[in-house]
C-alpha positions, -999 to 999 in steps of 0.1 A, spaced: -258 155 522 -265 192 519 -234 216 530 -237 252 530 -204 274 527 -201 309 537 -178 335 521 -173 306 489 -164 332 462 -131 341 487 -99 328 479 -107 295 496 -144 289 482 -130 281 450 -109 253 459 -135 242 481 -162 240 462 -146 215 436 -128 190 461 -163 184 480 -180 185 444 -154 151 436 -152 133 469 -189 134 477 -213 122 450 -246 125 468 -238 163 478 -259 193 471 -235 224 477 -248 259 486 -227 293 482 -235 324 507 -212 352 494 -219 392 499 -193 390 464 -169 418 479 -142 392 455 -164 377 434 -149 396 401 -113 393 412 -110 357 388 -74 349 379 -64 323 357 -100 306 350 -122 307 319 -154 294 339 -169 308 370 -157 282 401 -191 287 414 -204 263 389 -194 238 414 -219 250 436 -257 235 427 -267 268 445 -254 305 451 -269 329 471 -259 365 470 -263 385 503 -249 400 535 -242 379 568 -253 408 590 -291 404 570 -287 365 568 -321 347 560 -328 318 585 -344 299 553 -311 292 539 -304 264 564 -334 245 553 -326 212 555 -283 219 557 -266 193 576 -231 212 575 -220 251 575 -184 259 564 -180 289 575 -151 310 558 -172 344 558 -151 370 573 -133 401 567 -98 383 566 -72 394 571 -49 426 593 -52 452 568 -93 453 562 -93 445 601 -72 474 606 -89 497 584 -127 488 590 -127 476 626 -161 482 639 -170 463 601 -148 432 611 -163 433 648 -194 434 629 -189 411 607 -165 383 621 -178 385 658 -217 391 660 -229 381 621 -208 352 625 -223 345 663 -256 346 644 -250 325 616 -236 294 643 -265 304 666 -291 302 639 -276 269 621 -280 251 653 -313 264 657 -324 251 621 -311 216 631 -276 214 611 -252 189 629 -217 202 625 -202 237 625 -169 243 606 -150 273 610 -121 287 595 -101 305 622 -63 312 629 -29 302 645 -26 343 644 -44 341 677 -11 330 695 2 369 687 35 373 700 49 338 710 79 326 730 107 305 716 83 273 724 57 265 697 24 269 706 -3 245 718 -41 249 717 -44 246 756 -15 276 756 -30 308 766 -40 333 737 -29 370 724 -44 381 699 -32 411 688 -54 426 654 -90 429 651 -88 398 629 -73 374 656 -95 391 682 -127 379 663 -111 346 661 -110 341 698 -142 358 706 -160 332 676 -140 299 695 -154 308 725 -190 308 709 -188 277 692 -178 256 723 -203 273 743 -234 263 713 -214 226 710 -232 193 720 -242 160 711 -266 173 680 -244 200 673 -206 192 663 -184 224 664 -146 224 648 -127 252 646 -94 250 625 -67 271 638 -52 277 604 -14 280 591 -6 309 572 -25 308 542 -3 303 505 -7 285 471 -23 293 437 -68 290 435 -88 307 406 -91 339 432 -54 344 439 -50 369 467 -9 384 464 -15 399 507 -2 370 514 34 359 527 47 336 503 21 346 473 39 382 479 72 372 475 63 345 445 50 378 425 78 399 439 107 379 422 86 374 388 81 406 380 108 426 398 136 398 407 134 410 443 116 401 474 116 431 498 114 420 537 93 446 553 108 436 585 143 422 597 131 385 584 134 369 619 94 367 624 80 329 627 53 318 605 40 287 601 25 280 563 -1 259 548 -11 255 509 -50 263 504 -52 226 488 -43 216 527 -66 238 545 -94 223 523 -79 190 530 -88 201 568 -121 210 560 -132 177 545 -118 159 578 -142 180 595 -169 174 571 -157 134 583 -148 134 615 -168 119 642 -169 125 685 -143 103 692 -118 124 669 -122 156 693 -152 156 710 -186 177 701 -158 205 703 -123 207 690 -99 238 683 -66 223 665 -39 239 648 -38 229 613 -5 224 594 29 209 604 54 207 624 83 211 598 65 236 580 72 263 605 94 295 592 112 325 596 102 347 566 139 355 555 138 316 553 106 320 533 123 339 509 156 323 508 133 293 494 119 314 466 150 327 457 160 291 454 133 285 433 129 314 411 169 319 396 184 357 400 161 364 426 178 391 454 165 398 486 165 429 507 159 432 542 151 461 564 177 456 588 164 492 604 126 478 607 110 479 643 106 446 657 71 426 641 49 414 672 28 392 649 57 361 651 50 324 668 54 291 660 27 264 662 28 226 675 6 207 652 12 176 670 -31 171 680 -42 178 645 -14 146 633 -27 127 662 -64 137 651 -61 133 616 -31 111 606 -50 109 566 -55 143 563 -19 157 568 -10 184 547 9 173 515 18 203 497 51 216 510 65 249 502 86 240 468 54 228 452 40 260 467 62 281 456 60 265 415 23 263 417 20 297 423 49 308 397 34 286 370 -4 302 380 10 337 374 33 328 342 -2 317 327 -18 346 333 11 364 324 14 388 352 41 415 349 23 437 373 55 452 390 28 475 415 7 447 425 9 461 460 -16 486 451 -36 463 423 -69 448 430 -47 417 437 -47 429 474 -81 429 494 -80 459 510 -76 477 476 -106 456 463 -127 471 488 -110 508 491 -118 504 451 -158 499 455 -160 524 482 -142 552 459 -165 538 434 -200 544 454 -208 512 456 -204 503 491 -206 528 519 -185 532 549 -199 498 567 -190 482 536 -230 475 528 -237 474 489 -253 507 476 -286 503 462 
């Protein structure tokens, strides 16, 4: 079997790349990365990407057709990922997230691969209503991020058929500790907050929903893709990926961490205008779908997996907020540094 993963030296990749590496043994692996991240190690003394038989530096908007040569499976995490790089470099993300990725699908089914896995977002709901939301519930996105998300669905169901199997995973919100740690995240921000400051700051009044899920459990997800055959979906399946239970309000988020990290105080801006990026999801079709593939890592285990990661490393960074630990500041960084230009291509 010969996978292909786009966007492997991420936050995700990492992860990725050793759990396929131990549950497959005839597996060839292949990394596609334009290495925006690929420096930002944290806690490792060995490149991840040794898990990866090959790796292939290049851009997804120049993407040679002869890497699919004989790939049965693309994973496709390449994307500019999250609100803040969306924000700031939108006609980049449109680029990049909407019409390279509508190549990469188009020209994978073209070369004969048989399934198309992509890693796309619950954030897609937008603003919900006090019901949790269902995949067949209509969709909002609000950022250029979620926006992407929709418009790359909507591609894959279109390409989908019997030779060409298309999932799309709806993910939680993203948490947990991987050898690329990312702190722009919920619960990774508020784990880093309370080491080094002993205070998580609530940027808005703490009512928002979010629902979470540990990057061991969104690889989990990925490998019952990898698995899964037509009569767990169809040729085309978009499911939300985490659990029920696991939905939260972030003051709840950080009540938790608090819990877990002693003398931790919380502040909350009682005076903050109201966030419109708040739902919560049903996860009851990816339970039904995939009853062994559940997530298993709950927030606790998050939450002293993450604090244990960055006790290692010994991180006392009290401004992490505007540390390479973020990825807008990773690429605002290259960019001030003249090596990549406005459309984030690499200087030559």
């Amino acid at each position: 079997m010969k996978i292909l993963v786009t966007g492997n030296t991420g936050y995700i990749g990492p992860v990725l790349g050793e759990k396929l590496k131990q549950n497959y043994n005839d597996l060839k692996l292949i990394g596609f990365d334009t290495g925006f991240f690929a420096h930002c190690l944290t806690g490792v003394n060995v490149s991840p990407e040794l898990n990866y038989d090959v790796q292939y530096y290049g851009d997804i908007r120049k993407l040679d057709k002869n890497v699919f040569h004989g790939v049965d499976i693309v994973i496709h995490l390449a994307a500019i990922s999250n609100d803040p790089m969306g924000n700031n470099f939108a006609s980049v993300t449109e680029e990049i997230n909407s019409k390279a990725s509508e190549n990469v699908a188009k020209t994978a089914k073209r070369a004969g691969v048989r399934k198309f896995i992509f890693a796309s977002s619950c954030s897609m709901y937008g603003t919900a209503d006090s019901e949790a939301k269902k995949e067949s519930d209509s969709l909002n996105p609000l950022t250029a991020y979620a926006k992407s998300k929709v418009y790359m669905e909507q591609v894959i169901e279109k390409l989908s058929d019997d030779k060409f199997q298309g999932t799309c995973l709806r993910y939680s919100t993203a948490c947990g500790m991987t050898p690329r740690l990312r702190l722009d995240l919920v619960l990774n921000d508020f784990v880093a907050s309370a080491l080094t400051t002993g205070r998580i700051e609530i940027l808005s009044d703490g009512t928002p929903w979010r629902p979470l899920i540990d990057v061991q459990d969104m690889v989990r997800a990925i490998q019952w893709a990898v698995e899964r055959d037509n009569d767990q979906g169809g040729n085309f399946v978009a499911v939300n990926v985490g659990r029920n239970e696991w939905n939260y309000q972030v003051v709840d988020v950080a009540n938790r961490v608090s819990q877990r990290i002693p003398n931790t105080k919380i502040d909350i801006n009682t005076e903050a205008a109201p966030d419109k990026r708040s739902y919560r999801v049903d996860f009851s079709l990816y339970e039904s779908l995939a009853p062994n593939y559940l997530p298993q890592v709950d927030l606790d285990q998050s939450i002293d997996e993450l604090a244990e990661g960055l006790k290692r490393m010994n991180f006392k960074d009290q401004n992490f907020r505007v540390s390479e630990m973020m990825r807008l500041k990773v690429l605002q960084n290259l960019q001030d540094k003249r090596l990549l230009d406005k459309n984030l291509y690499w200087k030559k």
